[in-house]
DRENDO-1510 file (C-alpha; in Angstrom, 1 decimal, always signed):
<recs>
REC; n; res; u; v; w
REC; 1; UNK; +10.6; -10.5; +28.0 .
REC; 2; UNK; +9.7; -9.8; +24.5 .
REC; 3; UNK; +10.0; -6.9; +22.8 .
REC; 4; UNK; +7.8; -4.4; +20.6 .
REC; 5; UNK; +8.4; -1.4; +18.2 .
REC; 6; UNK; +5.5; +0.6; +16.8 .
REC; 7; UNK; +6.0; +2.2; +13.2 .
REC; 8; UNK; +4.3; +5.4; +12.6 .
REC; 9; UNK; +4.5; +7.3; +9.2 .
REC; 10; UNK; +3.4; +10.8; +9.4 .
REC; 11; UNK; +2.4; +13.6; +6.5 .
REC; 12; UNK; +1.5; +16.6; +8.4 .
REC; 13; UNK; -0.2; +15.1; +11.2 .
REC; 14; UNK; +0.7; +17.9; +13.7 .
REC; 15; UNK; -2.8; +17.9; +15.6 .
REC; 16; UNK; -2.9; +14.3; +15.8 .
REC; 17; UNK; +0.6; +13.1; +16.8 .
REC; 18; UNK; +0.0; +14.2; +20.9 .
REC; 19; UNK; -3.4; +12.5; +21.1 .
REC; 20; UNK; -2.0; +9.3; +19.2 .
REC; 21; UNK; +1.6; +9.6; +21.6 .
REC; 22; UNK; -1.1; +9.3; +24.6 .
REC; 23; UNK; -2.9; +6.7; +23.6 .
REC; 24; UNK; -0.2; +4.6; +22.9 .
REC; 25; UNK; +1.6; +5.0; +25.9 .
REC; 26; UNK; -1.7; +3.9; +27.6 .
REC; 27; UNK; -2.0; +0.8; +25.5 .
REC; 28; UNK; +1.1; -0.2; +26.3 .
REC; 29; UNK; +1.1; -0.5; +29.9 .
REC; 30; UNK; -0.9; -3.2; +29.0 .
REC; 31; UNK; +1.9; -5.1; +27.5 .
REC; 32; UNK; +4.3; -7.6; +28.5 .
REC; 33; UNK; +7.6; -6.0; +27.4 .
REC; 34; UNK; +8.6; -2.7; +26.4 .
REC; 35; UNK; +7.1; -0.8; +23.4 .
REC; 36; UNK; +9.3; +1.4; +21.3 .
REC; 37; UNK; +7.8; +3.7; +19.3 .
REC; 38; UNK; +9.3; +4.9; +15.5 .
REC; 39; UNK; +7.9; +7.8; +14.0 .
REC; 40; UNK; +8.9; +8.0; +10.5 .
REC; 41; UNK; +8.5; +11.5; +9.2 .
REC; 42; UNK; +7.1; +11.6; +5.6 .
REC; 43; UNK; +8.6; +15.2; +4.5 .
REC; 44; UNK; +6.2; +16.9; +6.4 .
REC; 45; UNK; +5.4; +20.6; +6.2 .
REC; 46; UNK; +4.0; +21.4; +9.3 .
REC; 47; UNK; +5.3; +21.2; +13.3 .
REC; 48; UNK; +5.2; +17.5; +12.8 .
REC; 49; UNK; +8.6; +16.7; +12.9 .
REC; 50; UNK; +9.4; +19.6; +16.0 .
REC; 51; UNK; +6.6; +17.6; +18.5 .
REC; 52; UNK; +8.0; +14.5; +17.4 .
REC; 53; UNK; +11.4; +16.1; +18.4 .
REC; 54; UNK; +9.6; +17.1; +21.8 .
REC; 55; UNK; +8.5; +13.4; +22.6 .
REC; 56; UNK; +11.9; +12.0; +21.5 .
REC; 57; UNK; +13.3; +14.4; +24.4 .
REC; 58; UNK; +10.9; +13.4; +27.0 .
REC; 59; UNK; +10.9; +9.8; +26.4 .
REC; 60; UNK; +13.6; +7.7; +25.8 .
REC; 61; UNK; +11.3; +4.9; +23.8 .
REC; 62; UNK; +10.7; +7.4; +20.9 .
REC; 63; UNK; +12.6; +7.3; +17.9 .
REC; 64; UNK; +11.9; +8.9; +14.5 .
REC; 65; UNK; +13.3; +8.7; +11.2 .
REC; 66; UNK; +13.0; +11.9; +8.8 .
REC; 67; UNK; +12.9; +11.5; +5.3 .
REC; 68; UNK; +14.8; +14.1; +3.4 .
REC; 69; UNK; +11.3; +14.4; +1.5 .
REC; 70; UNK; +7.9; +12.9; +0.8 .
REC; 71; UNK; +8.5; +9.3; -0.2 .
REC; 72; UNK; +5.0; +8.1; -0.1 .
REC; 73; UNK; +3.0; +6.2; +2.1 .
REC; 74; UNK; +4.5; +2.2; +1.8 .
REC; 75; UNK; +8.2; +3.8; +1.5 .
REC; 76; UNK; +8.2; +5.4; +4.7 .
REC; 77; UNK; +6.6; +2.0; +6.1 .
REC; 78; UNK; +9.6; +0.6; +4.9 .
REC; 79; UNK; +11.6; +3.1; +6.5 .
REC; 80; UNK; +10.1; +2.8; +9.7 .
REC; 81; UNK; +10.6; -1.7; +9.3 .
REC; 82; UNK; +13.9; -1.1; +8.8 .
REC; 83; UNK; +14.5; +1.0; +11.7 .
REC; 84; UNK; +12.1; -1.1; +14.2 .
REC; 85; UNK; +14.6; -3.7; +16.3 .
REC; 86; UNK; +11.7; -5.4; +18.6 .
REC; 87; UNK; +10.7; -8.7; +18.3 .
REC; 88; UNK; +7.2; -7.9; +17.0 .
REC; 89; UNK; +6.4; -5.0; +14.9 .
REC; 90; UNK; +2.9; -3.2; +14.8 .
REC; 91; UNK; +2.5; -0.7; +11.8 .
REC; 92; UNK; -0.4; +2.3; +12.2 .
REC; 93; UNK; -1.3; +4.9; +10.6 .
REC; 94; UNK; -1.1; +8.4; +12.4 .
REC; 95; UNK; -4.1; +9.9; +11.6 .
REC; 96; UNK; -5.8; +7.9; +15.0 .
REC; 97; UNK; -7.8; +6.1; +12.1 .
REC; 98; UNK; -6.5; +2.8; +13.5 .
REC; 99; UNK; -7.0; +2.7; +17.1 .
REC; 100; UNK; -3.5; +2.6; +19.0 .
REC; 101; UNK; -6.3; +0.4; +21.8 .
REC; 102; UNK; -6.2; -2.8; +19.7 .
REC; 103; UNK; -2.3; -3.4; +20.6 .
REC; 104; UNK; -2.7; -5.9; +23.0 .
REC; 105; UNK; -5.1; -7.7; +21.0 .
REC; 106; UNK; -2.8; -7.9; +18.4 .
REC; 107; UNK; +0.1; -8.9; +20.4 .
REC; 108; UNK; -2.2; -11.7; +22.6 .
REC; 109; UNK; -3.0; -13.0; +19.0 .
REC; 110; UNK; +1.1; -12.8; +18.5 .
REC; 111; UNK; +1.9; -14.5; +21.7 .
REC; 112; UNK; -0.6; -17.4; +20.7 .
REC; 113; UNK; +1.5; -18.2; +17.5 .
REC; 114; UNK; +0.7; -16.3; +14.4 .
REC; 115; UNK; +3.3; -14.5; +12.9 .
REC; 116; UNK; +1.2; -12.3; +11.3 .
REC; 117; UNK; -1.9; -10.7; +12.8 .
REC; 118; UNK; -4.4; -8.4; +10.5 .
REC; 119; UNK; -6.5; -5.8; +11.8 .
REC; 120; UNK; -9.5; -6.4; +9.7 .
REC; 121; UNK; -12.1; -3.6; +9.6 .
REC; 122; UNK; -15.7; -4.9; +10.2 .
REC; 123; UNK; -16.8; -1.1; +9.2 .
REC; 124; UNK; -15.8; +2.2; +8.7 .
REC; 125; UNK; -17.2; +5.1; +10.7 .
REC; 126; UNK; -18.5; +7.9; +8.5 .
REC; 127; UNK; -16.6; +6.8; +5.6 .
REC; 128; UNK; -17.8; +8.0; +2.3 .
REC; 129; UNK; -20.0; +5.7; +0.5 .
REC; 130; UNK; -17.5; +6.2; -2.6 .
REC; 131; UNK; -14.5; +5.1; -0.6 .
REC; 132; UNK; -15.9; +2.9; +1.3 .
REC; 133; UNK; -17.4; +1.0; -2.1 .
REC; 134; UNK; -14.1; +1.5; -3.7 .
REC; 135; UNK; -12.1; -0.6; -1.0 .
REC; 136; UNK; -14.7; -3.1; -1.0 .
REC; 137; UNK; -14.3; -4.0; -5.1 .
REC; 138; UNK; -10.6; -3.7; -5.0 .
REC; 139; UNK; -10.3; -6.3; -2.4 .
REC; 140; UNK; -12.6; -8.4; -4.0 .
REC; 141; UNK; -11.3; -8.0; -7.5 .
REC; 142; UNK; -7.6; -8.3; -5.8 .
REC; 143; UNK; -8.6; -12.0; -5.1 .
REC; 144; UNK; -9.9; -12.6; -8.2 .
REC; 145; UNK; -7.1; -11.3; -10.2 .
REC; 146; UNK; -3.6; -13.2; -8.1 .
REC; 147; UNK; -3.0; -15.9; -5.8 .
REC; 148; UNK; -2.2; -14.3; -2.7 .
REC; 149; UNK; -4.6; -14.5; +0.1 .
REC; 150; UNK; -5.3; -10.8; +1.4 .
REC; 151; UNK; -7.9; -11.0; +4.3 .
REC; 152; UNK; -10.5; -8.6; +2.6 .
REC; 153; UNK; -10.6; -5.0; +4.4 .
REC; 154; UNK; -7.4; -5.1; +6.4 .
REC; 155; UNK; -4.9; -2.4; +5.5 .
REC; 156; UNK; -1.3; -1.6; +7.0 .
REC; 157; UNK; -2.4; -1.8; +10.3 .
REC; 158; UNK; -1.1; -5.5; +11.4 .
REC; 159; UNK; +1.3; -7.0; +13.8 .
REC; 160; UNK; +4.3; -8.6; +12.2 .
REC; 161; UNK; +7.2; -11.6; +13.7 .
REC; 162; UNK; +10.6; -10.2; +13.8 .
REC; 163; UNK; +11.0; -12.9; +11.1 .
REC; 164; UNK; +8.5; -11.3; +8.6 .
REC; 165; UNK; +10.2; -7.9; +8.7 .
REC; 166; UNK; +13.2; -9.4; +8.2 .
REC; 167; UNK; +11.9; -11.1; +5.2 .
REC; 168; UNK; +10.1; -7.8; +3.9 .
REC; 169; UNK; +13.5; -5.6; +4.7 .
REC; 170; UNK; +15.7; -7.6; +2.4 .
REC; 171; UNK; +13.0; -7.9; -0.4 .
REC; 172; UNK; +14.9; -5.8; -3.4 .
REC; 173; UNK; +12.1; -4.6; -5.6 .
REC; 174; UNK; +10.9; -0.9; -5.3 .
REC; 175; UNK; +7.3; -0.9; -5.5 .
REC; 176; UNK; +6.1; -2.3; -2.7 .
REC; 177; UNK; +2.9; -2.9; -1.7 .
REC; 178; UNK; +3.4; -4.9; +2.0 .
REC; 179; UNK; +0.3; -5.7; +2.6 .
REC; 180; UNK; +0.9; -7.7; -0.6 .
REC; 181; UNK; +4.2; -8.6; +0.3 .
REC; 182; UNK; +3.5; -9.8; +4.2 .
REC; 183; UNK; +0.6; -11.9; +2.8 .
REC; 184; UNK; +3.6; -13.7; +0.6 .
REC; 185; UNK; +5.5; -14.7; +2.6 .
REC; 186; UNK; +2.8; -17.3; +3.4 .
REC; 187; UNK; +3.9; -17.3; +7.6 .
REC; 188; UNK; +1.0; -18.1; +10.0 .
REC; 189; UNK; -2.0; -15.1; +10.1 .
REC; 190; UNK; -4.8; -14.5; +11.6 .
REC; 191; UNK; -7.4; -11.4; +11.7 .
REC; 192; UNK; -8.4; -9.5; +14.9 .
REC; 193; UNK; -11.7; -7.7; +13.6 .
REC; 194; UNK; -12.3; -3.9; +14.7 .
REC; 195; UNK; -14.0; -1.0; +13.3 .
REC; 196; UNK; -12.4; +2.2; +11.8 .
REC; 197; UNK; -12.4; +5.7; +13.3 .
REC; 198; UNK; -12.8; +8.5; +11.1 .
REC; 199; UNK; -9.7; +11.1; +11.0 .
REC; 200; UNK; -9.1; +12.4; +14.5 .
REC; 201; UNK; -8.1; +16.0; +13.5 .
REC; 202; UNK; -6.9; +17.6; +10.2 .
REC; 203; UNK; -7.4; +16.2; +6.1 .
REC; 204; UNK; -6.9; +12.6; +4.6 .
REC; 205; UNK; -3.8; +12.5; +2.8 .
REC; 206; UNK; -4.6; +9.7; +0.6 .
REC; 207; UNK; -6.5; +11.4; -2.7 .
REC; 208; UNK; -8.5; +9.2; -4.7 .
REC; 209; UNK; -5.5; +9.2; -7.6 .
REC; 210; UNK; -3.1; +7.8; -4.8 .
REC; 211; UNK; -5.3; +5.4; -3.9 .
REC; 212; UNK; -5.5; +4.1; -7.4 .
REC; 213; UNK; -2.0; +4.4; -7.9 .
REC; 214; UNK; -2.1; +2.4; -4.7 .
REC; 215; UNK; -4.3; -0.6; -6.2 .
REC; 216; UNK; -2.1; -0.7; -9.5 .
REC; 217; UNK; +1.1; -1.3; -7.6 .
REC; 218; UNK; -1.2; -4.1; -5.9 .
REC; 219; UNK; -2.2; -5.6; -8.8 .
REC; 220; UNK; +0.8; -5.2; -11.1 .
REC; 221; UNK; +3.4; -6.4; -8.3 .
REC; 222; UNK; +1.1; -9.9; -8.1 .
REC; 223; UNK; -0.8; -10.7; -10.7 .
REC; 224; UNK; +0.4; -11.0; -15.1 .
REC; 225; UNK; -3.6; -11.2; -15.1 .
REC; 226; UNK; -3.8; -7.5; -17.1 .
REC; 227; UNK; -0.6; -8.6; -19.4 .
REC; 228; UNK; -2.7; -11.7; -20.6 .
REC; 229; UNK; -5.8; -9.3; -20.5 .
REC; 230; UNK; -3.9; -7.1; -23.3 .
REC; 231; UNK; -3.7; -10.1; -25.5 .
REC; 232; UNK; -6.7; -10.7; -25.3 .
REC; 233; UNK; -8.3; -7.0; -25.9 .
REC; 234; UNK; -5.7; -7.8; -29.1 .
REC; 235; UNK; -7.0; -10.9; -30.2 .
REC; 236; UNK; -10.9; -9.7; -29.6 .
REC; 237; UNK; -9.6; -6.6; -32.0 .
REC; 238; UNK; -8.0; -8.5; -34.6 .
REC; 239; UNK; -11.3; -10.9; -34.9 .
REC; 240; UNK; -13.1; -7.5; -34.9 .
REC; 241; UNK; -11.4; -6.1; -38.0 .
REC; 242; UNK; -11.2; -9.1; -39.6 .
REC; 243; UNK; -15.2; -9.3; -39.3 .
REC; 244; UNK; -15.3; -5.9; -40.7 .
REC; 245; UNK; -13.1; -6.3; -43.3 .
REC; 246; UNK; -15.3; -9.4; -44.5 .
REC; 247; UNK; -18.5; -7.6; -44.0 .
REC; 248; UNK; -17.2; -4.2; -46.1 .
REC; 249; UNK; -15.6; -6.1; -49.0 .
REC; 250; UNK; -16.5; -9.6; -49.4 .
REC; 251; UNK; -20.6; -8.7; -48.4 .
REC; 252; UNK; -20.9; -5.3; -49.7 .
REC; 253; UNK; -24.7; -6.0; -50.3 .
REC; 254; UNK; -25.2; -6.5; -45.9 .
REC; 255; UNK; -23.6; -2.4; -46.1 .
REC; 256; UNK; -26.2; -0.4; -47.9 .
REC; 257; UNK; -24.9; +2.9; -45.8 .
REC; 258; UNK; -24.5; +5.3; -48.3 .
REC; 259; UNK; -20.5; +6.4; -48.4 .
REC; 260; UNK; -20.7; +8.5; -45.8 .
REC; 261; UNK; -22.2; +6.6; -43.3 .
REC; 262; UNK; -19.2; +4.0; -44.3 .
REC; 263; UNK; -16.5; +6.6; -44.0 .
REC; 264; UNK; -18.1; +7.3; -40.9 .
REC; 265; UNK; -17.4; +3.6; -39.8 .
REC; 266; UNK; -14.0; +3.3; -40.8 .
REC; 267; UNK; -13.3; +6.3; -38.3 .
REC; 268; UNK; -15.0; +4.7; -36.0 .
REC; 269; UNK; -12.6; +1.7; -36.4 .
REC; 270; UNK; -9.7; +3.1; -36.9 .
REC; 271; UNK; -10.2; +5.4; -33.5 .
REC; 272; UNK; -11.1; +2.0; -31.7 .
REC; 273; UNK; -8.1; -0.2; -32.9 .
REC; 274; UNK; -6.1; +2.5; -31.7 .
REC; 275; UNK; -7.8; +3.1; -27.9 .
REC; 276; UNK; -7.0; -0.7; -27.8 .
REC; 277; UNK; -3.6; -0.4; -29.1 .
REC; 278; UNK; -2.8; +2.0; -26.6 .
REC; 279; UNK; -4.8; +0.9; -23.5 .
REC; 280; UNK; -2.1; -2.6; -24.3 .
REC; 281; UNK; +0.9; -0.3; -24.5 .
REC; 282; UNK; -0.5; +1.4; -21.1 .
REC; 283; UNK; -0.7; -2.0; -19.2 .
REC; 284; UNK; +2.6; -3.1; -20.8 .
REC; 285; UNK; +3.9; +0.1; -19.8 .
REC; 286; UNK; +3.1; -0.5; -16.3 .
REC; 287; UNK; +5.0; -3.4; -15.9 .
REC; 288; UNK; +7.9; -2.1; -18.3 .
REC; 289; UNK; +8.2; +1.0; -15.3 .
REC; 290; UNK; +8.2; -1.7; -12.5 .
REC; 291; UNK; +11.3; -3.3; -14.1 .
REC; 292; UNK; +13.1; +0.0; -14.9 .
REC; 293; UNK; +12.5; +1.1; -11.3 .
REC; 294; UNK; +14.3; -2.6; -9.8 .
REC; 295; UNK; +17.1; -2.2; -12.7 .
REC; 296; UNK; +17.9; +1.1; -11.5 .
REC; 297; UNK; +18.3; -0.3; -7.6 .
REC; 298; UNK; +18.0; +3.2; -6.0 .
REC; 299; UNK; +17.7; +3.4; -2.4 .
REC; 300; UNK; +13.8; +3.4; -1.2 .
REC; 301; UNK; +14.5; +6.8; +0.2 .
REC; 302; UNK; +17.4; +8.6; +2.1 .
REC; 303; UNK; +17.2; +10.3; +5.5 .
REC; 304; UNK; +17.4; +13.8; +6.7 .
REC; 305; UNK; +17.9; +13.1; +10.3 .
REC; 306; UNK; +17.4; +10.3; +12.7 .
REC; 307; UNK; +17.2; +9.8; +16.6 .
REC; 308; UNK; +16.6; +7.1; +18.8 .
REC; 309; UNK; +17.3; +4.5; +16.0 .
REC; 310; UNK; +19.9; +1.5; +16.7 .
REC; 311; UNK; +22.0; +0.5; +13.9 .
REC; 312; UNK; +21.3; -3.0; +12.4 .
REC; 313; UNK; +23.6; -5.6; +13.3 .
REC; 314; UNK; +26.6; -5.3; +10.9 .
REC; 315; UNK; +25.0; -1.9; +9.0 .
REC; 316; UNK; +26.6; +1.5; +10.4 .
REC; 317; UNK; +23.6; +3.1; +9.4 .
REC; 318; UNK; +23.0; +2.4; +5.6 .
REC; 319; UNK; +19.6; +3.2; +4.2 .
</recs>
């Protein structure tokens, strides 16, 4: 009899996490083997953390981790991989965005041999327009831009092999994107189509400048598409000003600008040689961070308080 564990980061999801406990216990009669469900606590602010105590109490297949604060998003998923002990592990969101009803879909799909099954959104159920458009051209551009083969529109909602956690939890680097990262490991996959409920109760916590935060670490953790980029911008500039240079001294009969309207355009140039300059520094930068954040090997997060959660083999709790 297999095994399952269900991770569960939560921000503030007080209003949701009851409605989201039911409907998970319901999918999982449907299941071959017992379902073990991790709530990992994102430093929230609200009762989240005291109902998740509540479940934990009444029923002895809920475990949560607590963060001793807000991590982000793909840290407490890490959190809650680490934590998970069952031989296939489902990752949802708790905002009931992700419908807790697809389980055994994902796990039939398991059970026939993929080691990693998707949930791919088909569409998104009053979703803005601007969103919605927004995940549509990352995912394309995504493609474009590295070599790893992200299903377009699935996020974090999946079904992973006991062998792909354990491939993700000893993966060392700090900015993790998994749904980058599970798509690496290049293990059997397949995508179980479904569309997206909008927010069952309360705000999205996902702002549009942590969504694009989001798509950087995407992009920067797989592709050295924008470092070439740079040199590029830099050699386009440097043919630029050389052009200029030619046209301003060598051809000064092509300028009849009278000197003002030429000072004018060595501003001009000088302010653009500089935006480029600096836009390079900015994507160099990027990377530069990355490698300052794996030198520095701190711990993905630390933990306020835990329940429910068995030690890994050989690891008397380290985080």
């Amino acid at each position: 009899m297999p095994s399952y564990s269900l991770v569960v980061p939560v921000l503030n999801e007080d209003e949701t996490i009851s409605e989201l406990y039911r409907r998970v216990k319901a999918a999982a009669r449907q299941l071959d083997g017992p379902l073990h469900v991790v709530f990992v606590d994102d430093g929230s602010r609200d009762r989240s953390l005291e109902i998740i105590r509540g479940l934990r109490r009444d029923d002895p297949l809920v475990g949560y981790v607590s963060l001793a604060r807000n991590f982000g998003h793909q840290h407490a998923i890490s959190a809650g991989l680490q934590a998970a002990r069952g031989d296939a592990v489902i990752v949802m969101d708790g905002d009931l965005q992700d419908p807790p009803e697809l389980i055994p879909a994902l796990v039939e799909r398991w059970r026939a041999g993929a080691r990693v099954v998707y949930a791919q959104r088909t569409r998104r159920r009053r979703a803005s327009a601007v969103k919605s458009a927004c995940a549509y051209v990352f995912y394309r551009i995504f493609a474009r831009l590295t070599s790893i083969e992200i299903p377009p529109d699935t996020g974090d909602f999946c079904l992973m092999d006991r062998t792909v956690v354990d491939l993700l939890n000893a993966l060392p680097e700090r900015s993790r994107y998994l749904r980058g990262l599970r798509a690496w490991t290049g293990l059997p996959s397949v995508a179980v189509p479904f569309e997206r409920d909008p927010r069952f109760a309360g705000r999205t916590k996902y702002s549009y400048a942590r969504l694009f935060g989001l798509a950087a670490d995407g992009v920067v953790s797989f592709s050295r598409v924008p470092l070439r980029l740079a040199t590029y911008i830099g050699l386009a500039a440097a043919a630029l000003s050389v052009a200029i240079f030619v046209a301003a001294v060598a051809a000064p009969s092509l300028l009849p600008a009278p000197p003002r309207a030429g000072l004018a355009m060595l501003v001009a140039a000088a302010l653009f040689f500089g935006a480029v300059q600096l836009v390079c520094l900015g994507i160099v930068g990027e990377y530069v961070g990355r490698i300052h954040d794996d030198v520095r090997a701190r711990p993905l997060f630390t933990i306020r308080e835990s329940a429910g959660i068995e030690p890994a083999p050989g690891d008397a709790g380290r985080r």
